[in-house]
SENUVEX-951260 format. One line per field, with one value per residue (C-alpha): residue in three letters; residue number from 1; x, y, z. Coordinates in pm, 1 decimal. Example, Ala and Ser with C-alpha at 12.3 -4.5 7.8 and 13.67 -1.06 7.14 Angstrom:
<sites>
code = (ALA SER)
pos = (1 2)
px = (1230.0 1367.0)
py = (-450.0 -106.0)
pz = (780.0 714.0)
</sites>
This chain:
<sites>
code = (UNK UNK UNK UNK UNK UNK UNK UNK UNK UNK UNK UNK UNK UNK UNK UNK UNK UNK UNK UNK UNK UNK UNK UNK UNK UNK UNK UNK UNK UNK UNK UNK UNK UNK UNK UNK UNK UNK UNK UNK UNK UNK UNK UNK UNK UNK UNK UNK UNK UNK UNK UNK UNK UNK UNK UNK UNK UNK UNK UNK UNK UNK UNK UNK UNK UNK UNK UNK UNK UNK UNK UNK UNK UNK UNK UNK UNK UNK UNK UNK UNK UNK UNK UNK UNK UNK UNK UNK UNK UNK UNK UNK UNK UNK UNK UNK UNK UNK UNK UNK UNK UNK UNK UNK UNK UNK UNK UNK UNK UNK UNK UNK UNK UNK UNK UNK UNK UNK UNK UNK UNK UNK UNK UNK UNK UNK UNK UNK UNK UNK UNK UNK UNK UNK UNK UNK UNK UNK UNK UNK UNK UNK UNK UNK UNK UNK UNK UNK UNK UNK UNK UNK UNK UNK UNK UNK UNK UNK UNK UNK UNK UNK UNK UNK UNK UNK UNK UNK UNK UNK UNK UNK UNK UNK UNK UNK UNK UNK UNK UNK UNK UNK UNK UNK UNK UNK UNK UNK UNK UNK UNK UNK UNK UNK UNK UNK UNK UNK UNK UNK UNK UNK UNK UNK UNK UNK UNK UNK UNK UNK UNK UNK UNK UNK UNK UNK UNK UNK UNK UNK UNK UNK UNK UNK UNK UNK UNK UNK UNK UNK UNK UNK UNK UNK UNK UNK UNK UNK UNK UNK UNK UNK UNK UNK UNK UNK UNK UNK UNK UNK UNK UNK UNK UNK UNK UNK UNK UNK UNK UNK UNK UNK UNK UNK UNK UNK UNK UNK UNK UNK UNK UNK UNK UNK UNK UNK UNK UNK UNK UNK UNK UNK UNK UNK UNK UNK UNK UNK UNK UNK UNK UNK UNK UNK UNK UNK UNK UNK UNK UNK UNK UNK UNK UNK UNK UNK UNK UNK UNK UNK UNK UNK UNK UNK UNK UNK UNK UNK UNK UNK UNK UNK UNK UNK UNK UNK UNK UNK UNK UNK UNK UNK UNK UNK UNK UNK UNK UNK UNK UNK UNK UNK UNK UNK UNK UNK UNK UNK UNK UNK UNK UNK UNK UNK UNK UNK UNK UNK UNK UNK UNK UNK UNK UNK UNK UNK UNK UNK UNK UNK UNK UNK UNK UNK UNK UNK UNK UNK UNK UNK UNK UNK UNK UNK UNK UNK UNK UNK UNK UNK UNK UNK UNK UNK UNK UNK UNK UNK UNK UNK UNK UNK UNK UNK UNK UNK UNK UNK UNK UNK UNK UNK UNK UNK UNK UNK UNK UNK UNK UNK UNK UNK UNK UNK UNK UNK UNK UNK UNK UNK UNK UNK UNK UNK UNK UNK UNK UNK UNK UNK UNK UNK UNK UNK UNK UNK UNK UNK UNK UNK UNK UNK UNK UNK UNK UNK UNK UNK UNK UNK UNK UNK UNK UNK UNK UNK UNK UNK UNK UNK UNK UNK UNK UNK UNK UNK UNK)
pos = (1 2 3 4 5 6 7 8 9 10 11 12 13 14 15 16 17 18 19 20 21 22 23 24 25 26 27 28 29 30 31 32 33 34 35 36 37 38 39 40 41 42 43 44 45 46 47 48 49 50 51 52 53 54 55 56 57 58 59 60 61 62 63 64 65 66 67 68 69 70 71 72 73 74 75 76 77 78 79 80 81 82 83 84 85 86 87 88 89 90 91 92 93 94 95 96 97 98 99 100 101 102 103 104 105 106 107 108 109 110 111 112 113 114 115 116 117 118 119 120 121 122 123 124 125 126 127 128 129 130 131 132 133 134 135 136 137 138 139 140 141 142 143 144 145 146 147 148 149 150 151 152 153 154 155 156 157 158 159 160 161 162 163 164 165 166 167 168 169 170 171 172 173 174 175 176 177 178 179 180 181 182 183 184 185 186 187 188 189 190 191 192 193 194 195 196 197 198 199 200 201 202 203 204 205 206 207 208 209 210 211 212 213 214 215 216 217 218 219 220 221 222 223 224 225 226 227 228 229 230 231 232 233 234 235 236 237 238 239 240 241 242 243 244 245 246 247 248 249 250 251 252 253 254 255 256 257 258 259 260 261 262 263 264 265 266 267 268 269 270 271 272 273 274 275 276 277 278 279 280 281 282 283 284 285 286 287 288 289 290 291 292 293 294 295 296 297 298 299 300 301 302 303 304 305 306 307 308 309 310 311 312 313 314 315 316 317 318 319 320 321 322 323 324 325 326 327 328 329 330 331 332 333 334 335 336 337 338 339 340 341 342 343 344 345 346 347 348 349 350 351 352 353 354 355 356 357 358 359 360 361 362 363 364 365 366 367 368 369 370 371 372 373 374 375 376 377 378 379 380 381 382 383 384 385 386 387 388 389 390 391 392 393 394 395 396 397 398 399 400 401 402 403 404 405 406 407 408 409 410 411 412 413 414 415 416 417 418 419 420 421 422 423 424 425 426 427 428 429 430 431 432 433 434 435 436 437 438 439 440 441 442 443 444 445 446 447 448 449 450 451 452 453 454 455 456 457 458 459 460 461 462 463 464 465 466 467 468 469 470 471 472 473 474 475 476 477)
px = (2290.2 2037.4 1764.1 1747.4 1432.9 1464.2 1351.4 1113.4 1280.6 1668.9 1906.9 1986.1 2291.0 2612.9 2583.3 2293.7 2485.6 2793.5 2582.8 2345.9 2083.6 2054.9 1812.9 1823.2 1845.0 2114.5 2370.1 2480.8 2680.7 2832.1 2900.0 3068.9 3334.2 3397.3 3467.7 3679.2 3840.5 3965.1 4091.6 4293.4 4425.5 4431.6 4173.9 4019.9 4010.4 3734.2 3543.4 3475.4 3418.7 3143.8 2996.8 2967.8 2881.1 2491.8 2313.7 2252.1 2536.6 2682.2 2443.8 2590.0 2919.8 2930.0 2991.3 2797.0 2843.2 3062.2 3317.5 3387.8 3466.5 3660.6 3856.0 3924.7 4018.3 4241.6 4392.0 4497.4 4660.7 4416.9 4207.5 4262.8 4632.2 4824.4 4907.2 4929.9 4692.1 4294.8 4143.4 4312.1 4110.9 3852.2 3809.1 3828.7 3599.5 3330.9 3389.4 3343.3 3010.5 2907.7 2923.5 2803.9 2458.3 2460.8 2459.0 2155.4 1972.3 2029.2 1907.2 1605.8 1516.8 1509.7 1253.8 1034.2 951.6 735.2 755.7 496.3 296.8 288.8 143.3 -186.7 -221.6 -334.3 -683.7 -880.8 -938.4 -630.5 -389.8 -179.2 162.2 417.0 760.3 1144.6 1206.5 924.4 1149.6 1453.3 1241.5 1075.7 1454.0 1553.2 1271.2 1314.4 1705.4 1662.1 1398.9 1622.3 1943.9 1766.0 1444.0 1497.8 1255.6 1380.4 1730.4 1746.5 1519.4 1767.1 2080.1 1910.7 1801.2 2205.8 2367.9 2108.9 2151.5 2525.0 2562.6 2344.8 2532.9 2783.6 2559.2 2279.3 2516.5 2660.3 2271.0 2162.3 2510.8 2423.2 2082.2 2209.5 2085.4 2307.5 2409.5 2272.6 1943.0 2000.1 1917.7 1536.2 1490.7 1587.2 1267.1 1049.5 1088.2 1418.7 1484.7 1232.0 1120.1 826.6 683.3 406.5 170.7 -54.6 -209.6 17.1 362.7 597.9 1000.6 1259.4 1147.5 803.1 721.1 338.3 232.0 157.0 477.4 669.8 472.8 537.4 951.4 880.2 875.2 748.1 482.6 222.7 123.5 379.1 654.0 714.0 1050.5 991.3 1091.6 1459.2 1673.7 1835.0 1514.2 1345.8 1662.6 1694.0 1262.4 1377.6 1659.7 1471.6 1142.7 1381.7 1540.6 1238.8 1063.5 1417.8 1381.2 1050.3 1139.7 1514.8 1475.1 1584.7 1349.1 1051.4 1137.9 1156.9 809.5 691.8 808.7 621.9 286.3 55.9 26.5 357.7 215.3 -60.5 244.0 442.8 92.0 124.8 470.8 723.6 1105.5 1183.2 1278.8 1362.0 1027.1 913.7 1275.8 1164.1 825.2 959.0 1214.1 948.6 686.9 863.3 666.6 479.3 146.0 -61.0 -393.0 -664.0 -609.4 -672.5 -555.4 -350.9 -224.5 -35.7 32.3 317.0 380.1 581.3 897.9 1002.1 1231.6 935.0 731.3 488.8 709.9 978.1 785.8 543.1 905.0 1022.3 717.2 676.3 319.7 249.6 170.6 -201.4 -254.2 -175.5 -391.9 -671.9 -644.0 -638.2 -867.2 -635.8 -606.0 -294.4 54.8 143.4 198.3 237.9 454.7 383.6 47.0 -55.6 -85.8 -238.3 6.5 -81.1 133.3 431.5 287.9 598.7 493.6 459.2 781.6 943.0 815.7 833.7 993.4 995.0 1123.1 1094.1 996.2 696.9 603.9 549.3 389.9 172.6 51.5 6.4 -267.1 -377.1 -433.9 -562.9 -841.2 -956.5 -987.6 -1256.1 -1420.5 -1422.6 -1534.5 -1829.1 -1991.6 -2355.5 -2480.2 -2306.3 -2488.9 -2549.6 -2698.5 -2878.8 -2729.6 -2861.3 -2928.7 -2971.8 -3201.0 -3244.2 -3120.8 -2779.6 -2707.3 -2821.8 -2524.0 -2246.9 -2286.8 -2310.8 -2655.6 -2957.2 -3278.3 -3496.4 -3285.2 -3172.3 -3605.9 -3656.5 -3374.7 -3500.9 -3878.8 -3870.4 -4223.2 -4275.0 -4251.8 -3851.5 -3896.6 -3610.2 -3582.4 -3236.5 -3016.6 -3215.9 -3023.5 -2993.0 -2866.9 -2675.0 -2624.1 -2244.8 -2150.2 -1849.0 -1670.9 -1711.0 -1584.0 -1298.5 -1259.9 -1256.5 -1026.2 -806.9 -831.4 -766.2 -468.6 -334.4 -181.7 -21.2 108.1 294.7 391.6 508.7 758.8 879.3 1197.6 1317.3 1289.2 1521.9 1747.0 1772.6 1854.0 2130.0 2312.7 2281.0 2502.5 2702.6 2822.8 2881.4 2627.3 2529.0 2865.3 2906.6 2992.3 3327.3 3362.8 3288.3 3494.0 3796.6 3684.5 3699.8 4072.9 4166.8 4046.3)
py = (-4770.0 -4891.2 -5123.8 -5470.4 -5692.1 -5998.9 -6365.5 -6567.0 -6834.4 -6726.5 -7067.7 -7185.1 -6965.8 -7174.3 -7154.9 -7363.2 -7632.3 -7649.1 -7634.2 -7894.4 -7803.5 -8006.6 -8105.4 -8095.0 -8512.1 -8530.5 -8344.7 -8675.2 -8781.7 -8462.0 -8482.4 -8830.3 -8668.5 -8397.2 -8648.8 -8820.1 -8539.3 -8408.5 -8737.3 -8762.8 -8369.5 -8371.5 -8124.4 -8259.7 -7931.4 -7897.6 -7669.0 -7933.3 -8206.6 -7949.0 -7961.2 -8331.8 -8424.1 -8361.4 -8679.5 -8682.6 -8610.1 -8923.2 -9153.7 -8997.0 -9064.3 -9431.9 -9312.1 -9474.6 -9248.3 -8953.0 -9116.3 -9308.0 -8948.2 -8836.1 -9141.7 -9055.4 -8708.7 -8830.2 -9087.4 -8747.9 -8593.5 -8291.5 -8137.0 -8377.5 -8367.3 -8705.4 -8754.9 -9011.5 -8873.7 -9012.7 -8784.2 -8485.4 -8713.7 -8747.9 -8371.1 -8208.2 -8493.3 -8366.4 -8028.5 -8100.3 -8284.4 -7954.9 -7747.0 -7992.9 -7980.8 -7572.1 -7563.1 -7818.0 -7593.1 -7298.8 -7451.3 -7572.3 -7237.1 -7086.5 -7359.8 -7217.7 -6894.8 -6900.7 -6769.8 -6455.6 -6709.3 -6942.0 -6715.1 -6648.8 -7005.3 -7099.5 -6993.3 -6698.7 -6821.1 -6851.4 -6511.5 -6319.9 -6282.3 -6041.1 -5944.6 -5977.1 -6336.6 -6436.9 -6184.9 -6399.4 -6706.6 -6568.5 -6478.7 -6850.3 -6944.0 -6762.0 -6814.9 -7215.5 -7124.8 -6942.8 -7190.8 -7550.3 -7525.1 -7562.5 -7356.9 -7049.7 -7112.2 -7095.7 -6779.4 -6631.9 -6759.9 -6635.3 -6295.1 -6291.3 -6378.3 -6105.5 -5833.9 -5834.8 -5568.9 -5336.0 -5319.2 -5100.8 -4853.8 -4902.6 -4877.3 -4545.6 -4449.3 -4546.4 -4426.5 -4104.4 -4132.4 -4161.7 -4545.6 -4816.7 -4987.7 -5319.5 -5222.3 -5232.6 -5637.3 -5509.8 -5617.6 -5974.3 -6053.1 -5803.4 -5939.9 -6197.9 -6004.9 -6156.8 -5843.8 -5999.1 -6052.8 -5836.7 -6006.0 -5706.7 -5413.2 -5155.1 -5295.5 -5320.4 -5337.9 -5489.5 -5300.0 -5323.8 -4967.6 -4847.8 -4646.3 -4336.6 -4366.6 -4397.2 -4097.7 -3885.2 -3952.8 -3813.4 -4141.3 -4130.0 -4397.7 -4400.7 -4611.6 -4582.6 -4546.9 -4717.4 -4623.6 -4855.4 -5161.5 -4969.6 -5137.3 -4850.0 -4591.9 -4827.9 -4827.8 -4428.8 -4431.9 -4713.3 -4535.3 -4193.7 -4333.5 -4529.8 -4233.3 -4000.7 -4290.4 -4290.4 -3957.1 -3963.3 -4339.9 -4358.3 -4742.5 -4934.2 -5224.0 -5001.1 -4854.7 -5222.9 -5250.9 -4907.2 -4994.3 -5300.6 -5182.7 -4889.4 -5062.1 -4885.4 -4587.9 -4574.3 -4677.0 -4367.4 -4126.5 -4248.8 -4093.0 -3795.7 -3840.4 -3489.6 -3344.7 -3011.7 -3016.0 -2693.5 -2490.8 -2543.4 -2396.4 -2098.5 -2028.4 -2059.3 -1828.6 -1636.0 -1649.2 -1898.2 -1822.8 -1775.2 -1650.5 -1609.4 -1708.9 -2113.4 -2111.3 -2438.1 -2438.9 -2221.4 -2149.9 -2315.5 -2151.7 -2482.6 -2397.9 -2612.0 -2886.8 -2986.3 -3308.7 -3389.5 -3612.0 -3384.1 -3068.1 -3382.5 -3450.6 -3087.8 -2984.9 -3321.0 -3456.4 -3701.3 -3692.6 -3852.1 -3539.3 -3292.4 -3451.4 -3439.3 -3094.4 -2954.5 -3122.3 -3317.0 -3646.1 -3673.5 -3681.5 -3384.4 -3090.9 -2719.0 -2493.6 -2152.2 -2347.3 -2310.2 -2572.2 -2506.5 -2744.9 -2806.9 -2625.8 -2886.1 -3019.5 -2988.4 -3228.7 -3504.0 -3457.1 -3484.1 -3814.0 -3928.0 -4293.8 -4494.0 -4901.3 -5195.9 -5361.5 -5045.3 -5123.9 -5489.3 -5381.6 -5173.3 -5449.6 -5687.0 -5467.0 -5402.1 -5780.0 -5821.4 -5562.8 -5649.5 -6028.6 -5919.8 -5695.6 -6046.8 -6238.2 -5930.1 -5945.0 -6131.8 -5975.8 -5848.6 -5633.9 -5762.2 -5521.5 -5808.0 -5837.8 -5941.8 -6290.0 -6404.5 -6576.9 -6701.0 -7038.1 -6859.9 -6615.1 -6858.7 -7134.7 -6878.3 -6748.9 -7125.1 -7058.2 -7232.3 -7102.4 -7085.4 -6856.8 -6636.6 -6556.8 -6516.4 -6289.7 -6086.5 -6107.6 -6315.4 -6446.8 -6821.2 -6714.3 -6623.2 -6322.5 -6021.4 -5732.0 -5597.0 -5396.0 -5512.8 -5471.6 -5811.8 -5892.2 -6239.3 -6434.9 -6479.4 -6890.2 -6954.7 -7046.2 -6765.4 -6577.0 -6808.1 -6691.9 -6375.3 -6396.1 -6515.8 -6290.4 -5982.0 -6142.1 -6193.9 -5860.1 -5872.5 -6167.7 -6023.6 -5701.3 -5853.7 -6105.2 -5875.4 -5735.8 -6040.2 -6191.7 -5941.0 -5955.9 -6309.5 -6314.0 -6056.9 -6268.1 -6568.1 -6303.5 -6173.7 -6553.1 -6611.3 -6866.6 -6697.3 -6648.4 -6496.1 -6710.5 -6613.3 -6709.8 -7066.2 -7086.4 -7004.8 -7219.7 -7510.9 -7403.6 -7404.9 -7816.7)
pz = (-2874.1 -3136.3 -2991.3 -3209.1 -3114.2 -2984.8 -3128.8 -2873.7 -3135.2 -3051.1 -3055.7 -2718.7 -2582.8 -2526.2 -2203.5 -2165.3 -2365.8 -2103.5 -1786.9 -1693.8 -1450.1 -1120.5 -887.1 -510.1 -554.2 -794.3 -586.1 -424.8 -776.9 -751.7 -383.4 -432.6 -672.7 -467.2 -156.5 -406.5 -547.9 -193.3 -128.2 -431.0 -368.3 20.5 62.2 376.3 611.4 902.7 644.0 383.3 730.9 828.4 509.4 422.9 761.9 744.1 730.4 367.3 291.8 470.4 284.0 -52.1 9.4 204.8 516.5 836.9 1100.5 1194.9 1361.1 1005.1 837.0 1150.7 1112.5 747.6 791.4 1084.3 852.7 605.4 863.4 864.1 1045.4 1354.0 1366.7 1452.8 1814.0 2086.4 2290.0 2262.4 2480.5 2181.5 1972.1 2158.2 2209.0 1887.7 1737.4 2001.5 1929.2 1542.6 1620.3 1867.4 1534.9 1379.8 1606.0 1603.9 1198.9 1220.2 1498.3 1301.0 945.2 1155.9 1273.1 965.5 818.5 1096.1 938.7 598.0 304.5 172.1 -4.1 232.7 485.6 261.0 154.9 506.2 425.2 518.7 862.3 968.1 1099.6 902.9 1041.9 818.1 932.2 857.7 872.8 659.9 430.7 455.2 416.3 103.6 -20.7 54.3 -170.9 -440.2 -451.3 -472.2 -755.4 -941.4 -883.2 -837.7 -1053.5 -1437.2 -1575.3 -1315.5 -1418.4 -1769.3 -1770.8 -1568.9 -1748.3 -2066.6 -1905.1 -1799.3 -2190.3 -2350.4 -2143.6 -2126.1 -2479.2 -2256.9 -1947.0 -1898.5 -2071.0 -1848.0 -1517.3 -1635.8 -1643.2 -1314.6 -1146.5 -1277.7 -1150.0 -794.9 -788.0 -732.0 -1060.8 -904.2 -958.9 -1336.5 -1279.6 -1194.8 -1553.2 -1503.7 -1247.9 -1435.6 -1778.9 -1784.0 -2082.5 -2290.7 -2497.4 -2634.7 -2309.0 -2216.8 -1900.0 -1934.8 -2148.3 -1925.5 -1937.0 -2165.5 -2241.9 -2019.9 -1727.2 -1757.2 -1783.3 -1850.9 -2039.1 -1833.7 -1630.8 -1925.6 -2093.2 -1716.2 -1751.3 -2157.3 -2342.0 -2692.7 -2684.3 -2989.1 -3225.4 -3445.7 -3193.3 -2881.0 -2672.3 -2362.2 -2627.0 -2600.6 -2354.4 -2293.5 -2266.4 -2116.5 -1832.7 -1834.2 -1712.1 -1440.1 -1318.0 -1285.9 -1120.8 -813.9 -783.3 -727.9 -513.9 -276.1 -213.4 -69.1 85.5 164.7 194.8 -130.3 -17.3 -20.5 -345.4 -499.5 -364.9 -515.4 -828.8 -864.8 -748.5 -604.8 -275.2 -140.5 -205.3 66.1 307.6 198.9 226.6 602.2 670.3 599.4 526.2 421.5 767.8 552.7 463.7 659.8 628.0 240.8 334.8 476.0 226.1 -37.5 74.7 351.0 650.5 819.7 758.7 445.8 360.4 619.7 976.0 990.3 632.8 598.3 214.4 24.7 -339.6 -551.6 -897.3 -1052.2 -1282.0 -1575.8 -1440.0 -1203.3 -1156.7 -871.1 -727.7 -593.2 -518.9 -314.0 -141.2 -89.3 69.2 259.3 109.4 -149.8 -511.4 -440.4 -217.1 -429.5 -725.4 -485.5 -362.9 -686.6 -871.9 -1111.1 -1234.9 -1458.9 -1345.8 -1571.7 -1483.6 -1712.5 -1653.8 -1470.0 -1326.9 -1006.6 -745.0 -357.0 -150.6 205.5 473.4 605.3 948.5 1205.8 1480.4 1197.9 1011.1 1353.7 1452.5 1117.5 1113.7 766.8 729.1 569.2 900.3 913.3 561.9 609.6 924.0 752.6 467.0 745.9 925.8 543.8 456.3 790.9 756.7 372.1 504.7 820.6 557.0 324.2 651.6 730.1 391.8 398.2 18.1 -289.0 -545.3 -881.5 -1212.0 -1445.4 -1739.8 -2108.1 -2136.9 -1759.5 -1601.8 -1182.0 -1292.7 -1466.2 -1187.9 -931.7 -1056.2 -1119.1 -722.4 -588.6 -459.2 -481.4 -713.2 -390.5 -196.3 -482.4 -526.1 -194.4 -74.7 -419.4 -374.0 -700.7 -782.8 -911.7 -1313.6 -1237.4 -1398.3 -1335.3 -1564.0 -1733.1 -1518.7 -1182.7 -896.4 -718.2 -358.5 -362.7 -31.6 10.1 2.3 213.3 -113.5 -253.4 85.3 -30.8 -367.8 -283.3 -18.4 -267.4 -518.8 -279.5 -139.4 -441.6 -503.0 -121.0 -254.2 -559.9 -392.3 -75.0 -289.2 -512.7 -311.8 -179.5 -532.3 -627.1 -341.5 -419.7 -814.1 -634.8 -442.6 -700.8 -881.8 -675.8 -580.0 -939.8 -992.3 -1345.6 -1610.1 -1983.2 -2218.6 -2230.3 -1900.6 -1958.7 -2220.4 -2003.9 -1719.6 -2029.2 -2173.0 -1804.1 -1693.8)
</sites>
């Protein structure tokens, strides 16, 4: 399939011009004509009492109190059915109340948790807690973003209307990729199908592929060609890196969190999945030991369909480790070369565990540790540069003139000389600043799977149609 750029300028898809977008707020019109509408139809079942009896709800629709909807649905001969006997009555009202009650708890309990951003906005002196529920509450988030907040929705509903030509295509790709065709809607939060939008000098395309990943999984990428603006490429590259990160992970979450960032990658250096890792070993090299005694590598002549990331998985290392103990820096590897891999370690490929839960474990001990090292610092270096003076490098540090001088042995003419190497006395706004610029990429790492996992259940309830689809849902009113 040919790739045909996009417009930033493209009219308004008809979509857009059928569907309002609502706010939390302006449910209650909508709420009134539902109430209405199961009046008129006799819809009035103890699943629509249980949802219109929050308080809120009861305000929208005129009702006082409970017993003034129990009395309605009673009237309707629904859920309470018509008898003589009050203390019937009596009984299932209290029991629709007790649910009532156990909803609330349970909505209440799940405000407690907070969301990944959240968490680091509490300043630098506060703890950092990371685990599962602040992974549901981070979902919640981003799934009222993407249904109740304009700006969310419409990028979404756009990312749905322009995508659908690709589809099928692009889930034949990934099914025969071995990753579920789900993950075909990683383009929607990594670009929302806007082709034009490029939030960096690395990625590019619908997936957001760089440059040297795309160039790895043989992308032509040059400048007069540029295959990671094909849908379609772009997809095949996607496809292929999730299913060389599963391998190594076997957790879908962590393989969301790979793709969007280095930081899973330090995780995955801590572990080994492969539990075959050592049978592979020995039916490589046929015997257990190599080389001199204490010898604890052994060497890996690579064959053409190779890349580092499954001989890293068959032998059970990573990719960083086998760039280091070789002396290499690219990704690439030749044919016929060479490569000393380190000896499978038994002991750790049995006690191997991998998780989500052990990731976010993991980047919670992570964030801890970089914010003591941001609380420890007293000085940072600074190399003068052309054109500055004390005064200059005093006011971009927040510091004052005097202590600047006398931390640096400055004399009274101010004088410093290009390329001096300065030690500046660490405000606690800058601590601040910095604390918040290393978080940062916890930040965006740590909401990037339940972002996803979110836009994925906003689909899979139907919140998002084709156009098509509204047009039927129009001939059929």
């Amino acid at each position: 399939m040919s790739f045909e750029q996009y417009s930033p300028k493209i009219e308004k898809p008809s979509f857009l011009k059928e569907q309002n977008v609502k706010s939390r707020n302006g449910k209650k019109i909508e709420m009134n004509r539902k109430i209405e509408k199961d009046k008129e139809n006799g819809k009035c079942n103890r699943r629509n009492f249980l949802k219109y009896a929050g308080t809120s709800i009861m305000a929208a629709s005129g009702f006082k109190t409970l017993k003034e909807i129990v009395s309605f649905f009673y009237e309707k001969d629904s859920i309470i059915p018509k008898v003589e006997n009050k203390q019937k009555i009596e009984d299932a009202f209290n029991k629709i109340v007790e649910d009532v009650e156990i909803n609330k708890k349970e909505e209440l309990r799940s405000k407690e948790f907070k969301t990944i951003s959240e968490i680091f906005k509490l300043g630098y002196d506060q703890p950092i807690e990371i685990n599962a529920q602040n992974f549901l509450a981070t979902k919640e988030f981003w799934k009222r973003q993407h249904s109740e907040n304009p700006s969310y929705v419409n990028s979404f509903k756009m990312a749905w209307e322009r995508m659908e030509k690709y589809e099928k295509e692009l889930k034949a790709i990934f099914k025969k990729e071995g990753v579920p065709e789900k993950f075909i809607y990683l383009s929607i939060p990594e670009s929302y199908w806007n082709c034009e939008k490029n939030p960096g000098k690395k990625a590019k395309g619908v997936f957001q592929i760089t440059r040297d990943t795309g160039r790895i999984y043989g992308m032509a990428i040059n400048s007069r060609v540029d295959d990671r603006d094909d849908p379609i490429k772009s997809g095949l590259v996607a496809a292929k890196h999730l299913a060389d990160s599963h391998k190594i992970t076997n957790d879908w979450d962590i393989d969301l969190a790979a793709y969007n960032g280095s930081m899973a990658n330090s995780y995955l250096e801590k572990t080994s999945i492969n539990q075959s890792a050592y049978k592979n070993f020995l039916e490589y090299t046929g015997k257990e030991t190599i080389g001199d005694e204490g010898e604890n590598f052994f060497n890996y002549t690579i064959l053409k369909e190779d890349n580092l990331w499954d001989i890293a998985y068959r032998f059970g290392t990573s990719v960083n480790k086998i760039k280091k103990q070789n002396g290499i820096n690219s990704d690439k590897i030749i044919f016929g070369q060479t490569l000393k891999i380190e000896i499978p370690d038994q002991e750790k490929i049995k006690n191997s565990k991998r998780s989500y839960e052990g990731f976010l474990a993991y980047m919670q001990d992570k964030a801890r540790q970089k914010k003591n090292d941001i609380l420890a610092l007293k000085f940072l270096k600074y190399s003068v540069e052309k054109g500055d003076t004390v005064y200059r490098i005093a006011r971009r540090f927040n510091i004052s003139e005097a202590e600047l001088k006398s931390k640096n042995n400055i004399g009274s003419g101010n004088k410093i000389r290009l390329r001096q190497i300065l030690k500046i006395p660490i405000s606690q706004e800058t601590k601040k600043r910095f604390y918040k610029i290393a978080m940062s990429k916890y930040v965006e790492n740590l909401n990037y799977p339940p972002k996803f996992n979110a836009i994925m259940e906003l689909i899979e309830e139907g919140f998002v149609k084709r156009t098509q689809d509204f047009q039927v849902d129009k001939n059929n009113k």
